[in-house]
VEXLUM-605946 format. One record per residue (C-alpha): x, y, z; residue in three letters; residue number from 0. Coordinates in nm, 4 decimals. Example, Ala and Ser with C-alpha at 12.3 -4.5 7.8 and 13.67 -1.06 7.14 Angstrom:
BEGIN
@east=1.2300 | north=-0.4500 | up=0.7800 | type=Ala | seq=0
@east=1.3670 | north=-0.1060 | up=0.7140 | type=Ser | seq=1
END
This chain:
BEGIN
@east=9.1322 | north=8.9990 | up=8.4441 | type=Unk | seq=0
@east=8.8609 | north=8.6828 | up=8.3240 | type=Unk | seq=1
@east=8.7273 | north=8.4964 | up=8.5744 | type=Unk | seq=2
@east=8.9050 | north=8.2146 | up=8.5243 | type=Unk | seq=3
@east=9.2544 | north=8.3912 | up=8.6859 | type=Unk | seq=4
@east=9.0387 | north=8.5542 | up=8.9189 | type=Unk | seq=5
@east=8.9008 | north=8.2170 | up=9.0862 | type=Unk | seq=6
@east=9.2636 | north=8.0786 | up=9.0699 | type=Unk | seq=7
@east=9.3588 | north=8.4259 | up=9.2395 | type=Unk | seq=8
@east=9.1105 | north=8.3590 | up=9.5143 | type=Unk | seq=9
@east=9.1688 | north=7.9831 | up=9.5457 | type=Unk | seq=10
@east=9.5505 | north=8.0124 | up=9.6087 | type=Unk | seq=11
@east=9.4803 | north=8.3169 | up=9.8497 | type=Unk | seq=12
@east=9.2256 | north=8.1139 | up=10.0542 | type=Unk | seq=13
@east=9.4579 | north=7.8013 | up=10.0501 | type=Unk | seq=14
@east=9.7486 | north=7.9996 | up=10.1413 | type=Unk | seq=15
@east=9.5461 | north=8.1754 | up=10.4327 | type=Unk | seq=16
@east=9.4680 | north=7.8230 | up=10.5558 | type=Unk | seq=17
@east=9.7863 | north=7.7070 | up=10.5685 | type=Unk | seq=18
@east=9.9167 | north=7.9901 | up=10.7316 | type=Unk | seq=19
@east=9.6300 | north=7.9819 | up=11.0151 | type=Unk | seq=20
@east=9.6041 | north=7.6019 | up=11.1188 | type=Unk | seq=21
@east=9.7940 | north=7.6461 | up=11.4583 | type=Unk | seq=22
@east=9.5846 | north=7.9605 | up=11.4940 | type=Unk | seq=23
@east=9.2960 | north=7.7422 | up=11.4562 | type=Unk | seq=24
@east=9.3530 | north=7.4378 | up=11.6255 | type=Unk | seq=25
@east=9.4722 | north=7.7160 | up=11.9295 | type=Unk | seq=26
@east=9.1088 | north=7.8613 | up=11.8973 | type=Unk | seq=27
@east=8.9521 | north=7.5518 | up=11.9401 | type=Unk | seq=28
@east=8.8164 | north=7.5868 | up=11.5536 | type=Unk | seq=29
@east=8.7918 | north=7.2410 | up=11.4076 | type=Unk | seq=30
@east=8.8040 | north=7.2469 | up=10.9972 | type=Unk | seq=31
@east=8.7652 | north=6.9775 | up=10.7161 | type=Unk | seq=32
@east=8.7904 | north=7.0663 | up=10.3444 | type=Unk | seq=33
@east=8.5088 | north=6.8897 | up=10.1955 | type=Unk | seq=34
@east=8.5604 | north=6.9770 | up=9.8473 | type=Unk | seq=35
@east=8.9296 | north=7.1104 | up=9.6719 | type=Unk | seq=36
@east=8.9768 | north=7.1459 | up=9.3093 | type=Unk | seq=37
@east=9.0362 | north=7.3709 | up=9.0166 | type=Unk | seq=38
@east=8.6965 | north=7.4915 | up=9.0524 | type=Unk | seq=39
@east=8.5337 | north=7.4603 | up=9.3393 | type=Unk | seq=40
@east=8.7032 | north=7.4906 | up=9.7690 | type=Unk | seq=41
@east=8.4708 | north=7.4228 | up=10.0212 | type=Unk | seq=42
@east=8.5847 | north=7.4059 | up=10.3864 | type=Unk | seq=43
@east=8.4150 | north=7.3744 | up=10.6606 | type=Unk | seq=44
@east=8.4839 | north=7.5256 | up=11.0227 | type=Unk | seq=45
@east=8.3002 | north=7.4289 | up=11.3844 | type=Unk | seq=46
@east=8.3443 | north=7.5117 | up=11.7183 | type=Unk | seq=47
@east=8.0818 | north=7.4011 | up=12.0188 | type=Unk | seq=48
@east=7.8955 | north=7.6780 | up=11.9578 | type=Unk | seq=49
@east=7.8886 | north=7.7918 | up=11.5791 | type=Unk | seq=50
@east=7.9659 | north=7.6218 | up=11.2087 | type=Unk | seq=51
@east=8.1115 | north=7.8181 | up=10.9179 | type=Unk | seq=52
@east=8.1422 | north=7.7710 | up=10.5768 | type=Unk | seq=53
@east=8.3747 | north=7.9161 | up=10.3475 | type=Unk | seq=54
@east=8.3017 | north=7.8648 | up=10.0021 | type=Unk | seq=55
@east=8.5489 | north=7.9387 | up=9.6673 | type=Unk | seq=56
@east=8.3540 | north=7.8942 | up=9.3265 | type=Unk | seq=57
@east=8.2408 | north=8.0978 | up=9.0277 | type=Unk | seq=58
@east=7.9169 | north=8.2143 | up=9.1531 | type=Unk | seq=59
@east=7.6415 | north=8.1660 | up=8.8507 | type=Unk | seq=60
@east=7.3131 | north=8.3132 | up=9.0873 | type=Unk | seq=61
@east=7.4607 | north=8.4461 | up=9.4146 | type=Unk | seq=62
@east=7.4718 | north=8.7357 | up=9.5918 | type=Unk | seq=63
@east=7.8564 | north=8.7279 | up=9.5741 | type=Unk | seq=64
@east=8.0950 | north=8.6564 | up=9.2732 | type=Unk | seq=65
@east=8.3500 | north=8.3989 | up=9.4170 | type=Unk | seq=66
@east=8.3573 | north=8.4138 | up=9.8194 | type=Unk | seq=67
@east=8.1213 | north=8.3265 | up=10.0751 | type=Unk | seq=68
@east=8.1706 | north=8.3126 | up=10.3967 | type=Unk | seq=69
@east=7.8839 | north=8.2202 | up=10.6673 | type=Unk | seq=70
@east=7.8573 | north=8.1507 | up=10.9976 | type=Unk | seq=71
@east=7.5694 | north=7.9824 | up=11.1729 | type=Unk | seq=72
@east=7.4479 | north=7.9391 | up=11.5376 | type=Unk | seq=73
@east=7.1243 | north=7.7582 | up=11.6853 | type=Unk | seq=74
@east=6.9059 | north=7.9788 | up=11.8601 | type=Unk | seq=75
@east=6.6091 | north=7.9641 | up=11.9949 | type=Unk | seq=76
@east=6.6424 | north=7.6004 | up=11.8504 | type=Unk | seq=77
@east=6.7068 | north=7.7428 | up=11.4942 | type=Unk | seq=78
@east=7.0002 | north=7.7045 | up=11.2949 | type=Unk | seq=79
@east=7.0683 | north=8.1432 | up=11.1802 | type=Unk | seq=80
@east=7.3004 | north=8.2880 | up=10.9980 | type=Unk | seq=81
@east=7.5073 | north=8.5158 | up=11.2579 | type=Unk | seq=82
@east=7.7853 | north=8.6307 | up=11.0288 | type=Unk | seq=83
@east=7.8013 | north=8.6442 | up=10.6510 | type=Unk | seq=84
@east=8.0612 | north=8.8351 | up=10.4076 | type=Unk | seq=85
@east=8.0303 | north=8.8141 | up=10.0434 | type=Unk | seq=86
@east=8.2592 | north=8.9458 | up=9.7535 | type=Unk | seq=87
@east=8.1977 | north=9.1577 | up=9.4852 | type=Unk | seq=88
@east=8.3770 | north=9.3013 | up=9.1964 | type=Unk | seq=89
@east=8.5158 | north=9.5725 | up=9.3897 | type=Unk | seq=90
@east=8.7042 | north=9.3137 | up=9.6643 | type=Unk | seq=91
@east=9.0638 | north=9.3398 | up=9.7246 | type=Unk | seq=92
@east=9.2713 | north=9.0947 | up=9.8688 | type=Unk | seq=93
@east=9.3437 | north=9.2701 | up=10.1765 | type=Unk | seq=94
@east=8.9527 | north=9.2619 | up=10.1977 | type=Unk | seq=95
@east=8.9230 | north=8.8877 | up=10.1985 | type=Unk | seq=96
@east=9.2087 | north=8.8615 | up=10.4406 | type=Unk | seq=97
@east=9.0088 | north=9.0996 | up=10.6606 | type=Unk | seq=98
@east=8.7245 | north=8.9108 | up=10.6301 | type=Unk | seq=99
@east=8.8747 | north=8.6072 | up=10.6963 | type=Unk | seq=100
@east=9.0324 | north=8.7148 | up=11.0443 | type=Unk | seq=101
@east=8.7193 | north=8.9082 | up=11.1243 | type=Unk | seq=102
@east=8.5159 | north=8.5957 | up=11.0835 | type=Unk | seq=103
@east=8.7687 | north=8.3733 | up=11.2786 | type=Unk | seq=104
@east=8.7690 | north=8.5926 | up=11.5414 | type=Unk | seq=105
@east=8.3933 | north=8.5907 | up=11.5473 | type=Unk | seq=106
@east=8.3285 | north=8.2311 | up=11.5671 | type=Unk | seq=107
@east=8.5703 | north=8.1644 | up=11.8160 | type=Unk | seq=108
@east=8.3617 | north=8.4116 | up=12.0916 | type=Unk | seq=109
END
């Protein structure tokens, strides 16, 4: 499969996993804003008191994934750190990026 079908793969299965987990967030307390939505390029943003994640959907030029990041970031110790991260690689499935998803939810709502 060329990229190209693979991003819009991973772009309607992000989408898809947003719309079906709004309640779920709003019930966690998990604010969320899409800052950026097109054919290329989903960028949505997630915050709680505590911790802000990013989700990110693009063909990845220099990255250390190919299409999906996900990060999570805390201040401690007055510094803003990366607390949890999960990348993609040629080898992801979709049940991985569901996983991930949840796993990450799950995270920054402790």
């Amino acid at each position: 499969m060329d990229n190209t079908k693979i991003l819009e793969k991973y772009l309607y299965l992000i989408k898809n996993w947003l719309d079906n987990n709004k309640k779920i967030l709003t019930q966690l307390n998990i604010d969320y804003s899409i800052l950026m939505n097109n054919s290329e390029v989903f960028l949505l943003n997630l915050e709680t008191d505590e911790k802000m994640g990013e989700i990110l959907v693009e063909e990845a030029s220099f990255a250390p994934y190919k299409f999906i990041k996900f990060e999570i970031a805390q201040i401690i110790d007055g510094q803003a750190q990366i607390v949890f991260a999960w990348y993609d690689d040629e080898l992801t499935t979709e049940k991985d990026i569901e996983d991930a998803l949840n796993d990450g939810i799950n995270f920054l709502s402790k």
